[in-house]
C-alpha positions, 0 to 999 in steps of 0.5 A: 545073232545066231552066227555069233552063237555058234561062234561062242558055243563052238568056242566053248568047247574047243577052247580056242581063244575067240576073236570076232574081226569084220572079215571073215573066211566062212560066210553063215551058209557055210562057204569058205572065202578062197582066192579062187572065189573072192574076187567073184563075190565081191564083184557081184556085191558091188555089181549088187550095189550099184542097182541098189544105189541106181533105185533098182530094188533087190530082194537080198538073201535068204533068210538063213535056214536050220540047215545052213546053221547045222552046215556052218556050225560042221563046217566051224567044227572042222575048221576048229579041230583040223579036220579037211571042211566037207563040201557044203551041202 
């Protein structure tokens, strides 16, 4: 997919050693997983599930855009080169 792409591309030129494991500290809109918010988004995701799962219809997220590719391909940038994240836009 195109995270992956930016995954391998970004790998590629800073040379780290690139492993892709289930979870993740950066989600593909490019806002950093804390344990100030984890709790809170996994509780909207089961709250999410349970009315899926009770028949309610949901329309899930967006697609994603160029622009949260470009803010989670910067935001991986710093990530790689020890720079502080700059806020999401």
């Amino acid at each position: 997919g195109v995270i992956k792409d930016i995954l391998y591309r970004a790998a590629e030129r800073a040379s780290p050693q690139l492993t892709l494991v289930a979870n993740r500290a950066l989600d593909p809109r490019s806002e950093l997983y804390t344990r100030d918010n984890v709790q809170g988004l996994l509780e909207m995701r089961n709250f999410m599930d349970t009315l899926r799962s009770s028949g309610m219809e949901t329309s899930g997220p967006r697609a994603l855009s160029s622009s949260d590719r470009q803010a989670f391909a910067r935001q991986l940038e710093h990530r790689f080169s020890g720079q502080p994240a700059a806020a999401s836009p």
